[in-house]
C-alpha positions as YAML, in Angstrom:
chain: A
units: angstrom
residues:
- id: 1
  name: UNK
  ca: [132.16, 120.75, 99.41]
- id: 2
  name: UNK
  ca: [132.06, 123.90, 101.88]
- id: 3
  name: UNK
  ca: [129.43, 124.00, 104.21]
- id: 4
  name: UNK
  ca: [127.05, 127.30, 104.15]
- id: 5
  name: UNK
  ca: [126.51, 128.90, 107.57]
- id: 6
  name: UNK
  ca: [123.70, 128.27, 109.77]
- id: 7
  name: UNK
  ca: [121.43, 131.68, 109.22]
- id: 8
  name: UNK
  ca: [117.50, 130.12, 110.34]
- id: 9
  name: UNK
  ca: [117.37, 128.29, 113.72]
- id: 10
  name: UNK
  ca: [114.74, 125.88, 113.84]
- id: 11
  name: UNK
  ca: [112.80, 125.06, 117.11]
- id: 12
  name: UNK
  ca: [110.19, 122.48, 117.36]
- id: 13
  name: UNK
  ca: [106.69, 123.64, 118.91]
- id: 14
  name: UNK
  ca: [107.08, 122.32, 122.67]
- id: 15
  name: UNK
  ca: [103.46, 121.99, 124.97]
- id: 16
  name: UNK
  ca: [103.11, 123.55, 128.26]
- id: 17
  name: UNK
  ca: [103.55, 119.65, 129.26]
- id: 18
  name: UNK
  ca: [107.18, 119.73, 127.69]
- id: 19
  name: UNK
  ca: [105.59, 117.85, 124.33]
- id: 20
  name: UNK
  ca: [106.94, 118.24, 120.83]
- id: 21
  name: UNK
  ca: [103.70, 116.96, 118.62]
- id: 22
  name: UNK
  ca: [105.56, 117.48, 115.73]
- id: 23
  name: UNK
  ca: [109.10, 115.63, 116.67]
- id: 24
  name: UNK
  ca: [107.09, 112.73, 117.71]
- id: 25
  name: UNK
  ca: [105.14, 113.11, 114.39]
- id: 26
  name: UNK
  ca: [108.39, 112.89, 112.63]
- id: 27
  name: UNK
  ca: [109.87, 110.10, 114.25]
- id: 28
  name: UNK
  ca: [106.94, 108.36, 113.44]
- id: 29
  name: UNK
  ca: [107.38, 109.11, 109.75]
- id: 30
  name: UNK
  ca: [109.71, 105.86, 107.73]
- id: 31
  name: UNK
  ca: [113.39, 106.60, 107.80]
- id: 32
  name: UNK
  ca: [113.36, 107.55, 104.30]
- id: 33
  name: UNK
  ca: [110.87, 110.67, 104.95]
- id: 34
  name: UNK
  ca: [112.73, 111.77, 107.67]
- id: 35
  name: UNK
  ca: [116.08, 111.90, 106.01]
- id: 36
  name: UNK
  ca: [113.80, 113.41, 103.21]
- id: 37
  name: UNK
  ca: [112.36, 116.10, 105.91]
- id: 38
  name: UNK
  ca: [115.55, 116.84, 107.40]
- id: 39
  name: UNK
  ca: [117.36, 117.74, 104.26]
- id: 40
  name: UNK
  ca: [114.65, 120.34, 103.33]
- id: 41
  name: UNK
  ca: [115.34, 121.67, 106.79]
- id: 42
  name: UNK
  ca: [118.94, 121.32, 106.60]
- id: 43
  name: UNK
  ca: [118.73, 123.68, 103.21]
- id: 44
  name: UNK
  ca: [116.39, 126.10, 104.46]
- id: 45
  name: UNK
  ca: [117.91, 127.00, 107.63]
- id: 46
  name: UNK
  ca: [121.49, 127.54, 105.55]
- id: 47
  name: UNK
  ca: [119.79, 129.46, 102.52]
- id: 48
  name: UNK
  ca: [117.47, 132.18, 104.31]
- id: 49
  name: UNK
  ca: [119.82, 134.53, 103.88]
- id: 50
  name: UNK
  ca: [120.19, 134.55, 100.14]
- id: 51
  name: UNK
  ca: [115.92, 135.29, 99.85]
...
């Protein structure tokens, strides 16, 4: 299967402090989610272009 390009990058909210609330959300999340999570992200980052 060919790979799409990368068109969306996707940063994580960081703090002042050098926090990322929602990649410590995440890894808090059951594998399963995460994999879930990650595939949505994975798909939106490579089909952006196509909208």
């Amino acid at each position: 299967m060919e790979s799409l390009p990368v068109i969306l990058t996707v940063k994580f909210y960081r703090t002042n402090m050098g926090n990322e609330p929602v990649r410590d959300w995440l890894a808090e999340l059951p594998r399963e989610s995460r994999r879930l999570i990650g595939t949505d992200i994975k798909t939106a980052r490579q089909r952006k272009a196509r909208l």
